[in-house]
N, C-alpha and C positions, 0 to 999 in steps of 0.2 A: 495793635491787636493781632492775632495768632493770622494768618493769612490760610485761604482755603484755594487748593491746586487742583483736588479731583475731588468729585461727589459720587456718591452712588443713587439713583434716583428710583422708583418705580413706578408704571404710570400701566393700566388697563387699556387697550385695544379699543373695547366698544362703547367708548362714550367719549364727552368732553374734554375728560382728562389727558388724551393725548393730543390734542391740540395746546392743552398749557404747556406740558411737559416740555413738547417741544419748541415753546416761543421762549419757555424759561431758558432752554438748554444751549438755545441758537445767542441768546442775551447772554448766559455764562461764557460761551465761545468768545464775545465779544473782551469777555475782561480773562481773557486764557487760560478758564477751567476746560481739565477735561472732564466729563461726564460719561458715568458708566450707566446705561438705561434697561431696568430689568422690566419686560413686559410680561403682562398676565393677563387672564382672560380668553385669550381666542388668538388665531396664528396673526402674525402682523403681514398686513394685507399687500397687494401689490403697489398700489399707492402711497401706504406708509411706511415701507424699506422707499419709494426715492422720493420720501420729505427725508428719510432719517439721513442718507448717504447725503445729502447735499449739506450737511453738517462735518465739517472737518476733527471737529471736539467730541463726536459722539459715537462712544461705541454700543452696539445693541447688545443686548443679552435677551434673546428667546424664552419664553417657555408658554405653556399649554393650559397652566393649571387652575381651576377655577375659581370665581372671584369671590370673596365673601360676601355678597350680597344672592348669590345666585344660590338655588335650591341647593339644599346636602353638599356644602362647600368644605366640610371642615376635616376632611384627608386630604383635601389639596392644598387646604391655608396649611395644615401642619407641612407637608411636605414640600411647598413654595417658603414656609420659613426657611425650612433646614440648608434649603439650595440659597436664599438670600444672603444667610452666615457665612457659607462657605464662600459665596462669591464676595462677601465684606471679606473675608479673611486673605485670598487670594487678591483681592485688588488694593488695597491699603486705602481705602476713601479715607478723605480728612471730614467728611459728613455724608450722613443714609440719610434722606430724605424721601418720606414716605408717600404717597399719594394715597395710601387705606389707610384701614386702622387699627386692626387687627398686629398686626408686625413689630406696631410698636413697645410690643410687652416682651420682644425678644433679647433676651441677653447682647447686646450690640456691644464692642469694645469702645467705638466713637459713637460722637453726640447723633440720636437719629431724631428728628422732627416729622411730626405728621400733619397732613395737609388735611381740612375737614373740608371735603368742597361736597359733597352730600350723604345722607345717613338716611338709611331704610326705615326709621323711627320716627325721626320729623320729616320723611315722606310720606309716612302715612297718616301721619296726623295731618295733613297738609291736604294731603287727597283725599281721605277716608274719610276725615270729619271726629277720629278716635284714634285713644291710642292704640298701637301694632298689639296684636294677637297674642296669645302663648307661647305658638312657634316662635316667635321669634326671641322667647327668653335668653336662648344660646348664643342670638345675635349680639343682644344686648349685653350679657355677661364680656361677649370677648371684644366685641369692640370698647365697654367703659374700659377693660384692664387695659388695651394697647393706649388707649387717651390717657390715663392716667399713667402710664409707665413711658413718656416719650420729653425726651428735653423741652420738647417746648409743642404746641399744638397753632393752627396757623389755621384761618379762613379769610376765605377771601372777600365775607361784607361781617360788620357786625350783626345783623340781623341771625348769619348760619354761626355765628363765635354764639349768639345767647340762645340758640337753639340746642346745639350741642351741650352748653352747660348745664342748661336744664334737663336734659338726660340724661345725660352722665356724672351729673355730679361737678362739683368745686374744679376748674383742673388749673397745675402748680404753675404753670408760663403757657401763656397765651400771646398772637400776635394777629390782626388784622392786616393782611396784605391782599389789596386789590390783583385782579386777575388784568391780563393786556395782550393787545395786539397789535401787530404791525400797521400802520395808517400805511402804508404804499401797498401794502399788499391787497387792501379792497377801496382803491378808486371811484372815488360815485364818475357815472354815467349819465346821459341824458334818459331821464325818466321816462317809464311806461306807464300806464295807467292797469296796474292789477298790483294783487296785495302777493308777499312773500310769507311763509314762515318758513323753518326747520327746525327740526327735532325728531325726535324717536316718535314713531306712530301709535309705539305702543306701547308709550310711557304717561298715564294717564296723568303724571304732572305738569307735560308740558299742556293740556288740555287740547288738543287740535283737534279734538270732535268737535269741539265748540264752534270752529271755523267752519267745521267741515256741514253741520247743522244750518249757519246762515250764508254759507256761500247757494244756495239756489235762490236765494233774494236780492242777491248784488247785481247791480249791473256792468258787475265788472268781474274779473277772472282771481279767481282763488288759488295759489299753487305751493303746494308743500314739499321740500326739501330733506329726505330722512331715510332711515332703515323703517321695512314695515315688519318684520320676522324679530319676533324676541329669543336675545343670546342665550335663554337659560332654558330655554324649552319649548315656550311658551308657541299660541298658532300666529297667524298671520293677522296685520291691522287693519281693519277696512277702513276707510272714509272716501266713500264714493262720488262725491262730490265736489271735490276740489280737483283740483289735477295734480298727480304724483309725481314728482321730478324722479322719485326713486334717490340712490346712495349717492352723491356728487364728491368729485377729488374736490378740496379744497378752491383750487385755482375756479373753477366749472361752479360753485357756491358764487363763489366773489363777481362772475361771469352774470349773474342773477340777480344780485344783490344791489349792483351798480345802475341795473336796468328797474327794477321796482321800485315802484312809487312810497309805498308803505309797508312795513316788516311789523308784524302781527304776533305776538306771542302770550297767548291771555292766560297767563301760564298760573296752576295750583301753589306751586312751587319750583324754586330756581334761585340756587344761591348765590348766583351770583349773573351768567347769563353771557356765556361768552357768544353766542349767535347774536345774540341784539346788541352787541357790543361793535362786532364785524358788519352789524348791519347800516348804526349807526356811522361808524366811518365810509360805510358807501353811500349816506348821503339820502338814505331811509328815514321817512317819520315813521314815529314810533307808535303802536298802539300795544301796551302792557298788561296783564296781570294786576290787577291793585294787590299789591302783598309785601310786606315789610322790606324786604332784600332791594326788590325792583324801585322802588321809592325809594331808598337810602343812595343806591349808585344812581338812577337816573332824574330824581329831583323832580324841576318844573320844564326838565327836557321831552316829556311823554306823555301820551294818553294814555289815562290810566280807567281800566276798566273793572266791575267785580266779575273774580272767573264765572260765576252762576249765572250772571247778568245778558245773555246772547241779546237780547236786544239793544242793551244800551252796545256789546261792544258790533254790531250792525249798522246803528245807527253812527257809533264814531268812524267806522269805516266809511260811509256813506258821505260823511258831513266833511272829511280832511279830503275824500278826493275829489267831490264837488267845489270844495274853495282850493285852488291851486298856492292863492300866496299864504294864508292858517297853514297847508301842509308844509310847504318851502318854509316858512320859521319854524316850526315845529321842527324841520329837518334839519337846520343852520344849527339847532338848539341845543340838539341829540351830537350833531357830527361834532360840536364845539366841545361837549364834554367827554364824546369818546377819545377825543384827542388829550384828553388829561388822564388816561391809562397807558400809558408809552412803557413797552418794554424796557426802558432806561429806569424808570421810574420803581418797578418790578422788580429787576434784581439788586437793582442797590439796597434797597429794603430785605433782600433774602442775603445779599451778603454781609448788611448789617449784622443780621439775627444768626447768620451763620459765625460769624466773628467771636458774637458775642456769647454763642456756648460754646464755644470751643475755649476761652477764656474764662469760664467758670470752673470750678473745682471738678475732679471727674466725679465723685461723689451725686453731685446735684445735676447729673445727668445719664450714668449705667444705666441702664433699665434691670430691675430685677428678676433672678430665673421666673422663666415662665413656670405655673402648676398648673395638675390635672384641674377641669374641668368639674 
């Protein structure tokens, strides 16, 4: 099959997505692609030029321009295309690999594939309890046409692949690939007795009010891992009752992770859940979200809570760190199956799918000119 040398990837600053990007790109180094990485969103931070530079396969490409999920984005997505083409044009990638979705309706010369890892649509439905608004018709318009115009569409649980279908429509190639992380990179520790989460403060899917609600019943220490300020505008997240670790490098997370007893995420929605993934390899029981995604990857590895439920997820807090040996299986449970997402495991599967459009007709993969709106 056709062999793939360089890719073109793109990945957003202010969320999960650059944590994949990067454990993909470090796993492609491993099989000797080079990757060219176009960032969007917000400037890439101090911390994230040295994860990128200690990657010898990975070259950065900068830019500013705002992300389609964020208010009044859609003179930056036009003008983030136009700079995407030219830098496909100028670097000859053997595959554009997309992390939005938007992009993928763009005239590309080679196969581009798009990664659905979350959608402002089944976020709301997810949180909201309804489907998204009016506004958001234009969201919907242009992320179905890039899902529908892209070689191939890619999530990382089946739960966000049948989410996306249902809003968008039939789509022509689809693949389920799990999300992964390095096991050496977060080493369990000898346990503390306090619960962990992370996430965005003020991202109402990961739900961390919920914690932040029964952490003055515990008798133990609540502490949250995350940005409290939203990228698009938005004010500042309170929850006064836990303790804020505030933004943590990577390394300073794993620092935390290895020491808590229990990683907490009783999340609305989460397609997939790369923190409770890093949590579980540090050797964290788990208390979950009951929600279709979290069940699929984590199985009978987890406590599983209803987000609505603050009581029962209080009482599972209470009940795993009062019994130490229930929490240590629970934890053996989690760390056993986080260890079945290995970044080996990751890009084999991406260089399969990459092989395998690149050895399709070009026909049944060009994306067709984008139209007006």
């Amino acid at each position: 099959m056709p062999t793939v040398q360089r890719v073109l990837m793109t990945a957003d600053t202010v969320g999960g997505v650059w944590a994949y990007a990067l454990e993909l790109c470090r796993a492609l180094g491993h099989e000797g692609i080079q990757v060219d990485l176009a960032t969007l969103g917000a400037s890439v931070s101090a911390a994230q030029w040295r994860e990128a530079r200690q990657l010898s396969n990975l070259t950065l490409h900068e830019s500013h321009y705002r992300l389609e999920w964020m208010d009044e984005p859609w003179e930056d997505v036009r003008a983030s295309g136009q700079w995407l083409l030219e830098l496909e044009a100028a670097l000859a990638p053997d595959i554009v690999h997309l992390n939005g979705f938007c992009h993928g309706s763009l005239p590309w010369r080679t196969p581009a594939l798009v990664v659905a890892h979350s959608c402002v649509l089944s976020w709301w439905e997810a949180v909201k309890g309804e489907p998204a608004p009016e506004p958001y018709a234009h969201y919907r318009r242009e992320v179905s046409r890039g899902l529908r115009a892209a070689a191939c569409v890619v999530a990382p649980s089946a739960a966000m692949l049948a989410a996306t279908e249902r809003l968008h429509g039939p789509l022509r190639f689809t693949r389920v690939i799990p999300n992964a992380r390095r096991a050496e990179a977060y080493p369990p520790g000898p346990k503390e007795e306090f619960v962990l989460a992370a996430g965005r403060l003020w991202d109402e899917a990961k739900n961390l009010a919920a914690l932040d609600a029964v952490a003055p019943g515990l008798p133990f220490p609540v502490r949250v891992a995350g940005e409290v300020q939203h990228p698009g505008g938005g004010g500042r997240a309170r929850a006064p009752h836990v303790q804020s670790l505030g933004t943590l490098a990577p390394g300073e997370l794993a620092g935390w992770m290895a020491r808590a007893a229990i990683y907490a995420l009783p999340a609305r929605y989460e397609p997939f859940g790369l923190s409770i993934l890093e949590a579980a390899l540090a050797g964290c029981a788990l208390v979950l979200g009951d929600i279709p995604s979290l069940r699929e990857v984590w199985g009978e590895a987890a406590r599983f809570v209803h987000p609505d439920d603050e009581d029962g997820l209080a009482r599972a807090l209470r009940e795993l760190m009062a019994h130490p040996d229930e929490r240590e299986h629970l934890a053996h449970a989690a760390r056993a199956r986080a260890l079945t997402f290995t970044p080996r495991r990751m890009v084999e599967a991406y260089l399969e799918l990459y092989a395998a459009l690149r050895a399709r007709p070009s026909e049944a993969w060009v994306s067709p000119a984008p139209h007006a709106s």
